[in-house]
N, C-alpha and C positions, 0 to 999 in steps of 0.2 A: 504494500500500500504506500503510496507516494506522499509526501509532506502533505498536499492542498487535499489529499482525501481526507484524511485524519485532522485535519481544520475542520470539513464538516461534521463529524464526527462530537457526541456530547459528550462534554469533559470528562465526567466517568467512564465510558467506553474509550476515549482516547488513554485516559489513567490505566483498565486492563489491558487494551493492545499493548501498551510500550510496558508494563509489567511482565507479560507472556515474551516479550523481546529480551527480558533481564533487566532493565533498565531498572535502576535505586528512586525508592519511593521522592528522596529528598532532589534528585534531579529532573523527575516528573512535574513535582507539583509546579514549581516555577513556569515548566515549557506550556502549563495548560493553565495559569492563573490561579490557580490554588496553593495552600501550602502541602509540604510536606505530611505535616499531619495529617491532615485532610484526605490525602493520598491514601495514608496506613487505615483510615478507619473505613475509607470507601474496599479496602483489599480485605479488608477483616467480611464484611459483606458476603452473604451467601453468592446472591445473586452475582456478585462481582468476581467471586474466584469462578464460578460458572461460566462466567464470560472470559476469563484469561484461559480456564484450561481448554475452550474450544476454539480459542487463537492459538494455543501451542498444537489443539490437534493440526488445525488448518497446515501451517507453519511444519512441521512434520509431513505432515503429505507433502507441500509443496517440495522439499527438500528432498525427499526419496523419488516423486516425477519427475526432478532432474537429477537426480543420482539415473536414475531407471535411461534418461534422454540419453545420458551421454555414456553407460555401459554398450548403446544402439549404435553411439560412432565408430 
């Protein structure tokens, strides 16, 4: 997902993609107008580890499509 998709994207769902990426809660909060904190208590959230672990599935498939593209070459 490119920078300007993740702009449209609401700041809690921006906060689980870039957590499911590894990215530290206290370098998040700033990128998306919130703090830190803020971050850790929106990750503590059912609903929101819901949403990062189906960004790390996503993200996992993408990475073995192209494992899989380029065993084809």
């Amino acid at each position: 997902m490119d920078a300007v998709g993740r702009e449209e994207l609401p700041p809690r769902v921006r906060a689980a993609v870039l957590l499911a990426m590894g990215r530290s809660t206290e370098e998040i909060g700033p990128e998306i107008g919130v703090s830190g904190r803020t971050v850790r208590r929106w990750r503590a959230r059912p609903e929101v580890r819901a949403d990062i672990h189906r960004v790390r599935l996503r993200l996992l498939d993408g990475a073995v499509a192209s494992l899989r593209a380029g065993v084809g070459e």
